[in-house]
C-alpha positions as CSV (number, residue, x, y, z in Angstrom):
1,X,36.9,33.7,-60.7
2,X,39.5,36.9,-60.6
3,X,39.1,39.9,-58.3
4,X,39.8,43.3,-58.9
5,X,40.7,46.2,-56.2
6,X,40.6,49.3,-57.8
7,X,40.8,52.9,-56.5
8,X,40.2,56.0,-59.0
9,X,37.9,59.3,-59.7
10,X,35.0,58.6,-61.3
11,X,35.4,60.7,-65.3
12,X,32.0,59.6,-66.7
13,X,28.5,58.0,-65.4
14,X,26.0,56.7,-68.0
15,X,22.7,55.4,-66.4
16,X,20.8,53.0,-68.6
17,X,17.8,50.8,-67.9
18,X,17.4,47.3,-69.3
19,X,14.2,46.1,-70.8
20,X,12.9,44.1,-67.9
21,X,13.8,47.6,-66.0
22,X,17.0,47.0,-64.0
23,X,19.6,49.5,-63.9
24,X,23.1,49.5,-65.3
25,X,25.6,51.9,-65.2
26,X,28.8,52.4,-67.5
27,X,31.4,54.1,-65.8
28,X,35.2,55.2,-66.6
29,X,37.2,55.0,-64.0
30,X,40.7,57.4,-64.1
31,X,43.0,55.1,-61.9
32,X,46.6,56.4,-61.1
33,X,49.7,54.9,-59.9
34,X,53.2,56.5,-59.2
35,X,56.0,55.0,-59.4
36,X,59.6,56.3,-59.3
37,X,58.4,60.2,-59.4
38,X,56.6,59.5,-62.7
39,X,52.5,59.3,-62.9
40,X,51.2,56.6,-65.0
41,X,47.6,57.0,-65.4
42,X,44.5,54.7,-67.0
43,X,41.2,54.7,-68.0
44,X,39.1,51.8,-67.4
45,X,35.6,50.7,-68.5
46,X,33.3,49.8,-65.5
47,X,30.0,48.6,-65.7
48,X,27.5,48.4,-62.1
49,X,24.2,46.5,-62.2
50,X,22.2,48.8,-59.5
51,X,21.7,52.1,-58.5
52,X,24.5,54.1,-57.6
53,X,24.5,55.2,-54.0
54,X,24.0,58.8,-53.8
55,X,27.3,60.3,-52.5
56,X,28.8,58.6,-56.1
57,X,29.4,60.8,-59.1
58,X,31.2,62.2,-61.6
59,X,34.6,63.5,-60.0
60,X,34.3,61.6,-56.8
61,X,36.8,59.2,-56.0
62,X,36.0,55.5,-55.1
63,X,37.1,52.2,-54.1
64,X,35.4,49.1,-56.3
65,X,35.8,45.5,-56.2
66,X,34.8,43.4,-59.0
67,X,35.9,40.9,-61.6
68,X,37.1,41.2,-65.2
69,X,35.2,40.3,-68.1
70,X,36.2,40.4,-71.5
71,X,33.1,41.4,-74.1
72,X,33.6,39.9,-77.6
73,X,31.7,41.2,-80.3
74,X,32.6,41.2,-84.6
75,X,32.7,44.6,-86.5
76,X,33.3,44.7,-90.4
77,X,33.9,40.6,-90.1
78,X,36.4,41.2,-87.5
79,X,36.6,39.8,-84.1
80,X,36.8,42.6,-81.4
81,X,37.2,42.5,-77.8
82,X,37.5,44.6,-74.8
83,X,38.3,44.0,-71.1
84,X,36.0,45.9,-68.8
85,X,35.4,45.4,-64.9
86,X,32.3,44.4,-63.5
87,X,31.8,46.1,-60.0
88,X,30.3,44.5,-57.0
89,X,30.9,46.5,-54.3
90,X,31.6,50.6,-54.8
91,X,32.8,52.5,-52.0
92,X,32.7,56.5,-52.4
93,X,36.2,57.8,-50.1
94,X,36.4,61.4,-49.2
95,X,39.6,63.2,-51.1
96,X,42.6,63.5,-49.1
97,X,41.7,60.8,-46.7
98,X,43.6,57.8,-48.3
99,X,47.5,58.5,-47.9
100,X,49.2,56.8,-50.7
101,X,52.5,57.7,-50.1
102,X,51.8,56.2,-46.8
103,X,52.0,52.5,-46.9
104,X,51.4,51.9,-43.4
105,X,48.4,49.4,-41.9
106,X,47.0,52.3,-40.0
107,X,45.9,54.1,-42.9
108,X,42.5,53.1,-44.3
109,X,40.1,55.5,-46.5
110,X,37.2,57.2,-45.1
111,X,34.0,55.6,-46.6
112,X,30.5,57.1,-46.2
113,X,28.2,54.4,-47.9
114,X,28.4,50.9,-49.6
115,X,26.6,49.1,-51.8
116,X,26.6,45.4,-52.7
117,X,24.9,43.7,-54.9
């Protein structure tokens, strides 16, 4: 199986329920990177089975590890696809306390809750 590390601000959080009751959430996740003074920035698809701890929401950044999955469906008698990441573990980090120009050991984020499932 592949694992993901991902930091990023949560954009969007869509609660569902499933039919047998159990929670699912669809987030996208604004992850950036820079590299030689130039910001390259994505969106990704994130889908959490669980309930969200409470100090995640929309605008808050976070720390996620996960897996990817690709979802295949057919539209219009094409095949489709799309990549999304299924979290396991989502970590809310305060703003401002994860340095990344600062690739030193000593800096770590500052979490206040995690949840695994």
């Amino acid at each position: 199986m592949n694992t993901v590390f991902i930091r990023g601000r949560i954009e969007t959080l869509e609660t569902r329920y499933t039919a047998a009751g159990n929670e699912v959430n669809n987030i996208k996740l604004k992850n950036e990177q820079e590299i030689k003074d130039k910001i390259f920035s994505n969106e990704l698809d994130v889908t959490f089975w669980g309930e969200i701890p409470p100090a995640v929401c929309e605008g808050c950044s976070v720390i996620l590890t996960g897996y990817l999955k690709e979802n295949k469906w057919e539209y219009e008698g094409k095949e489709c696809s799309r990549l999304v990441v299924v979290a396991q573990n989502l970590v809310p980090i305060a703003e401002g306390n994860w340095d990344t120009a600062d690739d030193s050991s000593e800096t770590e984020p500052n979490t206040t809750e995690e949840v695994n499932i």
